[in-house]
N, C-alpha and C positions, 0 to 999 in steps of 0.2 A: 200549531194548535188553533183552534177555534178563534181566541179574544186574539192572534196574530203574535205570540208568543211562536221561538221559533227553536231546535237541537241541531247542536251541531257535534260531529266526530271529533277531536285532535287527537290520532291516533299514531301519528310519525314521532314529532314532536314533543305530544304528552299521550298520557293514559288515562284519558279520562272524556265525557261527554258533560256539554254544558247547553243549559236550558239558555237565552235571551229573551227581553220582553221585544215588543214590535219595535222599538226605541233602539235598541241596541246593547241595554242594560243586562248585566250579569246576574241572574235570579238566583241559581244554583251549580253548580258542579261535582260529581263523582267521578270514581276509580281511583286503582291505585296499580301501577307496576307489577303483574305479574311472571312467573315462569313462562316460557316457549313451549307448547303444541300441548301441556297437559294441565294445567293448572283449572282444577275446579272452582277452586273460591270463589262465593262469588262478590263482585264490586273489584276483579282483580281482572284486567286487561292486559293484553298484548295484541298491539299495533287495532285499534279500535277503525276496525275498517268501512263505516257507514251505521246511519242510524234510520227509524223508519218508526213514523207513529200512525198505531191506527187509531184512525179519526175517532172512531165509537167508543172506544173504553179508554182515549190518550194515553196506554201503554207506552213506553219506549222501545225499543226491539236494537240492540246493540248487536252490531257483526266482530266479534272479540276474533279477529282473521286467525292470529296466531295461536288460539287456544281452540282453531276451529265448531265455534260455539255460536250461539246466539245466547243472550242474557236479556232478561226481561225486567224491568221498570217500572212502575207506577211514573207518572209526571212529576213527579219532586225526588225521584232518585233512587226509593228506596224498590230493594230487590225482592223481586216475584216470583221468577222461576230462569229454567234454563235449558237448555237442549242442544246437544250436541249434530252438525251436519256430519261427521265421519270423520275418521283418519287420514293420515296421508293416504293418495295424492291430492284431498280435498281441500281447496285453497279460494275458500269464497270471498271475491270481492266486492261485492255491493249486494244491500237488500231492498228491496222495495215490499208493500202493503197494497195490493190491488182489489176490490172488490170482497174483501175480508180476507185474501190470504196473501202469505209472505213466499213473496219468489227471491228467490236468489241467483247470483250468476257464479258458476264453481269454473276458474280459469282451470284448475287442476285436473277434472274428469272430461273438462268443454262443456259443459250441461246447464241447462236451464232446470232448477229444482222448485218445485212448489209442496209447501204444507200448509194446515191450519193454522191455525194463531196457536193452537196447544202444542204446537212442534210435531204431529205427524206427519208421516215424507208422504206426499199424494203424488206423485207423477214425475218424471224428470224425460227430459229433452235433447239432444244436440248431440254432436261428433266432432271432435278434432279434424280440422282441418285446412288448409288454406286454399279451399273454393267457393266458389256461392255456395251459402246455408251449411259451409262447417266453420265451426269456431276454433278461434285461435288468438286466444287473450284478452275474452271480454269484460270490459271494463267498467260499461256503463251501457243500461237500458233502458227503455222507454215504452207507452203506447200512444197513441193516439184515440182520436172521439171516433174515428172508422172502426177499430180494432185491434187494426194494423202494429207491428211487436217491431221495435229498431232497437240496435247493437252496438256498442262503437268497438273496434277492438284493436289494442296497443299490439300484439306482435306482427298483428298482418297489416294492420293500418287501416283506415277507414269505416266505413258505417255498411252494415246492409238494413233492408226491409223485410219483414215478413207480413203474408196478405194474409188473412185466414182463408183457408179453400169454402169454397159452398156448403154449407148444411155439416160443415164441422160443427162438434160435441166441444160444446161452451164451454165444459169439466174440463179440457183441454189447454183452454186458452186464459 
């Protein structure tokens, strides 16, 4: 957050997301222990897979992995909306908040997914597999001040880069 206030996931562990001040201190915590792959309620988690705030409205944005969901927050907890990523084989590991929208990485389809902050699917990405530019259990992503889109991925092992080609559509990226 802005004043250096920070969220964190504990999703293995517990069920629940927790706000800290810049200090260290405990401000707030929600969730509670939901059902596996269908559980609507909302403030009800399984395995709370990454958190993502956009800067502009400090939303919270919750990757509820196991209810294949994202869950939406106001900054003190309380619940706003929700939106489903898909069924099985859909198995998003981490989200991120890029220039107003939320990408995700789906180890389940291999894909790079982006929507709005309203939960509309804009565009998705990527292929299974274990050569340059296929994925195969991404984990964790990144960009840089170039552009430039980096991967880390658990089944294959290591990182790739991606460059943006010449005169690619920004919508894209």
């Amino acid at each position: 957050f802005p004043n250096g206030d920070w969220v964190v996931a504990d999703g293995y562990n517990g069920t629940r997301v927790a706000t800290l001040d810049k200090n260290g201190k405990m401000i707030a915590q929600w969730g509670e222990k939901g059902a596996n792959n269908n559980d609507t309620r909302p403030n009800f988690f399984n395995n709370v897979h990454g958190v993502a705030v956009d800067p502009r409205t400090l939303r919270v944005f919750v990757n509820d992995r196991g209810n294949h969901r994202v869950q939406v927050f106001d900054k003190d907890g309380k619940f706003l909306d929700q939106w489903k990523f898909g069924d099985n084989p859909s198995d998003v590991h981490l989200i991120h908040i890029f220039d107003g929208y939320l990408w995700a990485a789906d180890r389940g389809t291999s894909k790079m997914l982006k929507y709005d902050l309203e939960g509309h699917f804009l565009y998705s990405w990527g292929t299974w597999g274990d050569f340059p530019g296929g994925f195969w259990g991404v984990h964790d992503f990144s960009t840089d001040l170039d552009g430039n889109f980096y991967i880390s991925e658990v089944d294959k092992g290591g990182v790739q880069k991606f460059r943006p080609r010449a005169g690619a559509n920004p919508a894209y990226m």
